[in-house]
C-alpha positions in Angstrom: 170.9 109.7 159.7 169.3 112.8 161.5 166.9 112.1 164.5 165.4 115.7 164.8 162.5 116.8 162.9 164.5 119.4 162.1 166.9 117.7 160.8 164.8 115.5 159.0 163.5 118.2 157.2 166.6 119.9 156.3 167.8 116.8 154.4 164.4 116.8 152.4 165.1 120.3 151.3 168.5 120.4 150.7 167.5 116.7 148.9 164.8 118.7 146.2 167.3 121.9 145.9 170.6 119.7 145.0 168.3 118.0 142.4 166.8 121.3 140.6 170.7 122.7 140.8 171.5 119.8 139.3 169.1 120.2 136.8 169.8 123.6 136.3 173.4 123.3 135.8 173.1 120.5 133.3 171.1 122.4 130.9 173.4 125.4 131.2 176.3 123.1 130.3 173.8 121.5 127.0 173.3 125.1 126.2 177.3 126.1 126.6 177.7 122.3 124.3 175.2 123.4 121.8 177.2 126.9 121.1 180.8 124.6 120.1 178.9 122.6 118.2 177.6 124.9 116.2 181.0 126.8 116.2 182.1 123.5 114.6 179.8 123.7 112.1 180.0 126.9 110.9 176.8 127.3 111.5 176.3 130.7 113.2 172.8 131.8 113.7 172.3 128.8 115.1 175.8 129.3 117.4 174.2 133.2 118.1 170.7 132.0 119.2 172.5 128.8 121.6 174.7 132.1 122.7 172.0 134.5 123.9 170.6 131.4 125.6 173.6 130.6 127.5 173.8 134.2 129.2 170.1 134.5 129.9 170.4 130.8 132.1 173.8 131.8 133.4 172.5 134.8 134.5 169.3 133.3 135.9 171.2 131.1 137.8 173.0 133.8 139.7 169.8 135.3 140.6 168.6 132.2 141.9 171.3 131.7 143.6 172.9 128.7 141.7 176.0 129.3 140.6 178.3 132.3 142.1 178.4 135.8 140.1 181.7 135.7 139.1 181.8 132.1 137.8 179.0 133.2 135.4 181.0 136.3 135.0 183.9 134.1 134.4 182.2 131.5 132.0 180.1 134.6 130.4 183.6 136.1 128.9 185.5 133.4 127.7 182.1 132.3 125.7 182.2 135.7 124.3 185.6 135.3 123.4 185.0 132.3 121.5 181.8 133.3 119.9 183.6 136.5 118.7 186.2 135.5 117.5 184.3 133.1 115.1 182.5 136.3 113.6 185.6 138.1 112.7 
């Protein structure tokens, strides 16, 4: 346990921001979910829409500072891979 203030106070915070990463992560992982269900389904406009919703949070999540560029990079291509290959 930390007996500076400062300490004290770092805990707090890194406390709230591990919980709204958490957060964050988890409904970029729903969202990723969502897309192979759909893909199972056949259902595609639905699989499109979950898509385009997976690269605006994974790439909101690099600008916050969430999840590293190239893992969204990384995560970003083989999705589009997938998606793709579905369409052809």
């Amino acid at each position: 346990m930390a007996n500076h203030p400062s300490a004290l106070k770092r805990m707090k915070q890194n406390q709230k921001r591990r919980l709204r990463n958490k957060s964050y992560r988890s409904r970029i992982n729903t969202t990723i979910k969502n897309i192979f269900t759909a893909l199972d389904d056949k259902e595609n406009e639905t699989a499109r829409l979950h898509y385009r919703q997976a690269l605006a949070r994974l790439d909101s999540a690099v600008n916050k500072g969430i999840i590293h560029r190239k893992t969204a990079s990384r995560r970003i291509s083989r999705l589009t891979k997938k998606v793709e290959a579905n369409f052809s």
